[in-house]
C-alpha positions in Angstrom: 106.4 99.0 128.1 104.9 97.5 124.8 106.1 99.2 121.3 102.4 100.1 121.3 102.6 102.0 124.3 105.8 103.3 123.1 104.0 104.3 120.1 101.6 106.2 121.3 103.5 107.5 123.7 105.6 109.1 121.1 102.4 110.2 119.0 100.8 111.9 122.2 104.3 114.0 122.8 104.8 114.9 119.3 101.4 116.3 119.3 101.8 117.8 122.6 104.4 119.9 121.1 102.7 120.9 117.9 100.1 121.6 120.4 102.6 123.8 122.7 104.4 125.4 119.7 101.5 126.8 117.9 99.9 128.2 120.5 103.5 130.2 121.1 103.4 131.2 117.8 99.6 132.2 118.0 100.7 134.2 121.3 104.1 135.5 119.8 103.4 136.5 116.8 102.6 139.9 115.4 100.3 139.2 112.5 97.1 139.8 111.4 94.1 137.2 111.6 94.1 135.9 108.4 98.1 135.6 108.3 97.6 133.5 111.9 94.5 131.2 110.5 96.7 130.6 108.0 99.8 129.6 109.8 97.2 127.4 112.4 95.8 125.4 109.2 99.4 125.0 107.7 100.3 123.2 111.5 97.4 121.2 111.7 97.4 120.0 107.9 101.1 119.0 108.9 99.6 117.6 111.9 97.1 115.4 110.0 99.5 114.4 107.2 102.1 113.4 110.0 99.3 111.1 112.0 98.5 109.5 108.4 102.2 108.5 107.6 102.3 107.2 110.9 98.9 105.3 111.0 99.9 103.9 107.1 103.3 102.7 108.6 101.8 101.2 111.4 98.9 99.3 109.5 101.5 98.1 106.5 103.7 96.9 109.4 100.7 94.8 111.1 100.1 93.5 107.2 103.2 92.6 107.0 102.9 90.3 110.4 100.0 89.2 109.6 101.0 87.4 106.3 103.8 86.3 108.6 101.8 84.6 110.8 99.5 83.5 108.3 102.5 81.7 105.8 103.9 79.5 109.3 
């Protein structure tokens, strides 16, 4: 398997779990509305900052071939 594959592998579980875990927690947990809206936009703004560190790594790694390949 490529390190893309790999990648995204490892992307699709992690969000599979976030997934899997907040609906648990939506299920679980006694609160009200506003206190499980809350908690669901505090998982998916982790979510979202989580793919963007991931998507900047991966794009300054792909830079940093590319500026390889270019200096041969």
């Amino acid at each position: 398997m490529s390190r893309e594959g790999q990648a995204i592998g490892i992307l699709t579980a992690g969000l599979a779990g976030l997934a899997l875990g907040l609906a648990a927690g939506i299920l679980l947990a006694p609160q009200t509305g506003n206190e499980t809206r809350s908690y669901v936009r505090r998982g998916v703004d982790r979510a979202v900052g989580t793919g963007r560190s991931y998507v900047d790594r991966v794009r300054n790694r792909a830079d940093d071939e590319v500026e390889e390949l270019l200096e041969q």
